[in-house]
N, C-alpha and C positions, 0 to 999 in steps of 0.2 A: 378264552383263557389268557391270552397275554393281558390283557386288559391288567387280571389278578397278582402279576408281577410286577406293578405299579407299585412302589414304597410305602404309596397312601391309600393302596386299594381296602387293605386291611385294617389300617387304624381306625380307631373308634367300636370295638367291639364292647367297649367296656360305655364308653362316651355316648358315641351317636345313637347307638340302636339302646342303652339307657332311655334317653330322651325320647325316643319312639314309644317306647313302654309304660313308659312314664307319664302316657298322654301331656304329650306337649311338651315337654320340658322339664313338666310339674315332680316335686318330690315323690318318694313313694310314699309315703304317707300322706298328702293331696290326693293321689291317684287312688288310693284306697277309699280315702271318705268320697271321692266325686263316685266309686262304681257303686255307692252304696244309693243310690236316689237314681232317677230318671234323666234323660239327656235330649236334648232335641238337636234333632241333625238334618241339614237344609235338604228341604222338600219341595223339589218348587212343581208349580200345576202345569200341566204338559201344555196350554193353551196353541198347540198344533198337534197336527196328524204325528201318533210317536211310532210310526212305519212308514219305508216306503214303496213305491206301488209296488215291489214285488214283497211286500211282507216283511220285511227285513226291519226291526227293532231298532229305533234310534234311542241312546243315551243311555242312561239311567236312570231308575225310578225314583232310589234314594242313593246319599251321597256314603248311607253303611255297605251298598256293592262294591265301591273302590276297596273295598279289604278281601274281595274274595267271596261266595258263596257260602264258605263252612263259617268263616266269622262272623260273613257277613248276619244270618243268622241269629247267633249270639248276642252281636250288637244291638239286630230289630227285634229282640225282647225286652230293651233298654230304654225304647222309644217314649217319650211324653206324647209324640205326633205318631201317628199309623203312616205307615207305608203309603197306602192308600192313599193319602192326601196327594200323592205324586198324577190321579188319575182326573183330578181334576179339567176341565177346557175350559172353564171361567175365572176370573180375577178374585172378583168380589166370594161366592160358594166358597172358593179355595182359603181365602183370608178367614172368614166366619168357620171354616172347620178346622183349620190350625188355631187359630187365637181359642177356641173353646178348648179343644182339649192340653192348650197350655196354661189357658187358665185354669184348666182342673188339677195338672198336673205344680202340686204343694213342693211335693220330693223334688223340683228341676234342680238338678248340680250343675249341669254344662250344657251348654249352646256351640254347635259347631256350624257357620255356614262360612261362605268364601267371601262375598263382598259384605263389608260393614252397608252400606245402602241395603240389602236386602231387609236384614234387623230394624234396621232402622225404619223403615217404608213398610213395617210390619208389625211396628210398636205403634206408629203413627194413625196407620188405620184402627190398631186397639183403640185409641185414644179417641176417636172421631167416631167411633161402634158399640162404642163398650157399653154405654146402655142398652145401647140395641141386643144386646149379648143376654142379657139377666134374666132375661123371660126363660130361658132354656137351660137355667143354672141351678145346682143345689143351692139352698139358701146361703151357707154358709157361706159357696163363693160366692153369690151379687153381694154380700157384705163386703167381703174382703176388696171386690172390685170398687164399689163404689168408694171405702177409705182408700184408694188406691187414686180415684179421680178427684176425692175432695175437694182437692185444692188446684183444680182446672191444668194440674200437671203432671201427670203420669208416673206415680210411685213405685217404680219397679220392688224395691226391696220388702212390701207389704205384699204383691204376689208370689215374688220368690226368695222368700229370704234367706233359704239353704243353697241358692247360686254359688258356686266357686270360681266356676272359669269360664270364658268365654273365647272363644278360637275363632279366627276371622284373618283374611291380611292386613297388616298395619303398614308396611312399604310401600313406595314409588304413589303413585297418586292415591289410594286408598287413602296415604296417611292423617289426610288432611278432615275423614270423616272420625280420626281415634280420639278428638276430646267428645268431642258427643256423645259415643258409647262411655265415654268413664263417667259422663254427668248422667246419662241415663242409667246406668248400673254402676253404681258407686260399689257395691258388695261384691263385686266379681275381678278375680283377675284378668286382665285383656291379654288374652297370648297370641302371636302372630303366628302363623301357618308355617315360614319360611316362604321358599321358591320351590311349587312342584307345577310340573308340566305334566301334559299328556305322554310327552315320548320318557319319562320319566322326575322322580324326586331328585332334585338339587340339593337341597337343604333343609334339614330337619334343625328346629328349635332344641338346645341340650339346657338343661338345669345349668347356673352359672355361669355361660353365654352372655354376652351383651346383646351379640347376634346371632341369626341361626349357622348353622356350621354346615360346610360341605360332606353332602350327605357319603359318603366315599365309598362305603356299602352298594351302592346304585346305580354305579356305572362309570367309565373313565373321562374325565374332564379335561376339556382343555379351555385356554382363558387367549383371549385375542384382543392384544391391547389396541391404543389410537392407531399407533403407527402401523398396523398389523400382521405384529409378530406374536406368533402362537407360544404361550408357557405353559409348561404343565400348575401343577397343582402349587407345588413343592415351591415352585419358582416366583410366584405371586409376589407383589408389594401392598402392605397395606396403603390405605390411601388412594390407591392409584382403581382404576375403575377399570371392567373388562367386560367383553361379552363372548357367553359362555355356549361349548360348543360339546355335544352329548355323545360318547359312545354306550350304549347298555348292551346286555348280555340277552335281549331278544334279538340281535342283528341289524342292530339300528348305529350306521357307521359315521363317523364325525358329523352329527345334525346342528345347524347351526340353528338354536332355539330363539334368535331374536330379542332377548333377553339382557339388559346391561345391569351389571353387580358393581360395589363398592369394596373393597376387601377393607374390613376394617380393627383387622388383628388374627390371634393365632387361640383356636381352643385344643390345646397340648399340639399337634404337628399337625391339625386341618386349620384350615385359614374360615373367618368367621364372612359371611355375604350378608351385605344389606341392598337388597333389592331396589334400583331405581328406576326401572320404566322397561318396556317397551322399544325396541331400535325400529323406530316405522317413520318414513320421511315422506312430507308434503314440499309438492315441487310444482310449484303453476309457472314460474319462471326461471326457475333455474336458482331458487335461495334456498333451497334444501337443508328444511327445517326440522330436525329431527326429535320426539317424543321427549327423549331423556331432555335435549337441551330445553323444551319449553316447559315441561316439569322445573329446570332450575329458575327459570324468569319466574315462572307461577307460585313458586313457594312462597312469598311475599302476600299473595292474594288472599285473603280473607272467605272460607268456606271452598268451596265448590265452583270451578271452573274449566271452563273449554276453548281453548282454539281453533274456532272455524276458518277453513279454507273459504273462498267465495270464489267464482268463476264466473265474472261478468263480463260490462266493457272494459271495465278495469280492475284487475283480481287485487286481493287482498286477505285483510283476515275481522275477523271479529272476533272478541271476544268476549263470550257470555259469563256471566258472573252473578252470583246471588248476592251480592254486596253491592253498596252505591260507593264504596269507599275508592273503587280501583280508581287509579289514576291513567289515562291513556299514556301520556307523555313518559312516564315513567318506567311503564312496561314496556313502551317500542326502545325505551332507552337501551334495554334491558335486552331485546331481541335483536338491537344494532350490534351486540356481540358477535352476532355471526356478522360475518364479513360479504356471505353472501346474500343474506338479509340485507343489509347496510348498505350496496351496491344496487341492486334492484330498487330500495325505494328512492334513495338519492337518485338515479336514472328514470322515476318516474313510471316503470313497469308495474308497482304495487301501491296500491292505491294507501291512505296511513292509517292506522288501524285505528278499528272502530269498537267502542264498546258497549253492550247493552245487559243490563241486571235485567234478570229472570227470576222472579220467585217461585221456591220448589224446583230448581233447575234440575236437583240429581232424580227426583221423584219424573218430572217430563224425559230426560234421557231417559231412565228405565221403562218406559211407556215408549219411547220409541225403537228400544229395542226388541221388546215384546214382539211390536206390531213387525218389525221384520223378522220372527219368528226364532230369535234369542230366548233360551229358557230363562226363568226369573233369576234363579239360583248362581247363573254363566255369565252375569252380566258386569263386566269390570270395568271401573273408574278407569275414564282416559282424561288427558286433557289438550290431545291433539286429536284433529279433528281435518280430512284430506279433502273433505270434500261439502256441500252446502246443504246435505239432505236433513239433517238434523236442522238447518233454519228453516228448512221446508214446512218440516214436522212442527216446528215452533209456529210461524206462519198461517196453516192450516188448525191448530189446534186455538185459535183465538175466538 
């Protein structure tokens, strides 16, 4: 309860929890036409044991249980995809039963999953399957499917053309997958999730917003700048970036989420977050290189990329990239930022960085997250990268 004596614990009855209702942000008149049609909401195939040895249930099946049992409910009568498809243990079985009954599904309004790569790595295999698909189709859809592949490009708007929204993260490295979804669904709004964690929602999207807004309803916030001195809510700079540290109302006491935000204004007295990374630092010699900062080198990069640590005779990094465009020189320019970067390779401790384009890089990450037993659904764009398993993975997969 002291929590609720906070200034800003209360604000936004009218704003934030609008925006919640509002699915997504969206007006109420949006939210009304999207509850009138079908929804697909991220299902990903268990492809592990979803117990363990003593029985105990891992995860969730579908992503309509994070509202609860009674809603959840509700929501799974709304489904274009069945529940079901969660009990998948195969790849391929689990893609052929979701793409079929989203092909059937004419009424789709909104697509909710977490990572843009999921949508994307699930439109692609339509794309590559989708004849394969027609044998088991009413007529009417292999029609509609095949004017959909005509022209060897994937028409989304010919399958669904009553699409309104689409929910997914657009922040911190995801962002880099959000022209793709507007050129594959031109018909749909792109709305970003905001910042929810496990140990709680940060920031919910508000109609009007530039960005999502501190969700204040949620739990008590605190902000921990460079230098790290803790502000409340109230106290924030825009411009100025922090990482955010969670109390909530199940007894979960100052958690530091790991999490760096951008404060990038005020929606009426909550301060607006635009989500930029991950605080997770690679350290083979002591140049402690952290997430957010190689996010900012990487913005520059064209598509889909990673920073691998490498631990040899002589550690280093590489960086994988689906473009031939990067420039090596350019980007260690860019990583001499850090000063302890800068220091280690000038001293010869890290070897100069190496680059190699991978085609299909985000489609192979997601396969190697699989394979270490990551649900499909869980799987989030980084582009730091601690350690050399994933070139392992690349390596082995040739």
């Amino acid at each position: 309860r002291w929590c609720q004596n906070h200034p800003l614990w209360r604000i936004g009855n009218a704003g934030v929890s609008k925006g919640v209702v509002s699915l997504a942000g969206r007006s109420a008149a949006t939210a009304a036409a999207i509850s009138k049609g079908s929804a697909y909401w991220s299902i990903s195939p268990v492809l592990r044991s979803d117990r363990t040895a003593e029985s105990v249930p891992l995860g969730l099946k579908n992503d309509a249980l994070y509202f609860g049992s009674e809603l959840a409910g509700n929501i799974s009568r709304t489904l274009a995809v069945p529940a079901t498809a969660g009990e998948f243990s195969e790849l391929l079985p689990w893609q052929t039963y979701t793409l079929k009954h989203l092909l059937q599904a004419q009424d789709l309004r909104m697509i909710s999953v977490w990572s843009p790569t999921f949508l994307l790595q699930l439109m692609k295999a339509l794309g590559k399957c989708g004849r394969r698909l027609t044998d088991s189709l009413p007529s009417l859809i292999r029609q509609r499917l095949r004017d959909a592949l005509k022209t060897g490009t994937l028409d989304t708007t010919v399958l669904w053309p009553e699409l309104d929204t689409l929910s997914c993260w657009t922040q911190g490295p995801a962002q880099v997958f959000v022209p793709a979804l507007r050129q594959l669904f031109p018909q749909a709004h792109i709305q970003g999730k905001g910042l929810l964690a496990t140990e709680g929602v940060v920031s919910v999207p508000v109609e009007g917003a530039q960005d999502p807004v501190l969700a204040v309803n949620s739990g008590y916030f605190e902000f921990v700048d460079n230098a790290g001195k803790v502000l409340q809510a109230a106290e924030v700079q825009p411009g100025e970036r922090y990482r955010i540290i969670l109390t909530n109302d199940l007894g979960m006491y100052r958690y530091d989420l790991g999490d760096e935000v951008e404060i990038t204004g005020w929606y009426e007295k909550a301060p607006m977050l635009r989500f930029r990374g991950r605080i997770s630092t690679s350290d083979l010699v002591g140049e402690k290189l952290e997430e957010v900062f190689v996010a900012r080198v990487l913005e520059s990069v064209d598509g889909f990329s990673l920073l691998c640590a490498v631990s040899e005779s002589q550690p280093g990094y590489v960086l994988l990239s689906e473009t031939s465009k990067s420039d090596a020189a350019r980007i260690e320019k860019g990583l001499f930022r850090n000063p302890q970067y800068a220091y280690a390779r000038k001293m010869g401790q890290l070897a100069p960085l190496a680059i190699r384009q991978v085609a299909g890089l985000d489609e192979l990450y997601s396969r190697w997250r699989l394979q270490q037993g990551q649900q499909l659904g869980d799987i989030k764009p980084v582009c730091l990268l601690r350690d050399d398993g994933f070139l392992q993975f690349l390596e082995s997969s040739r």
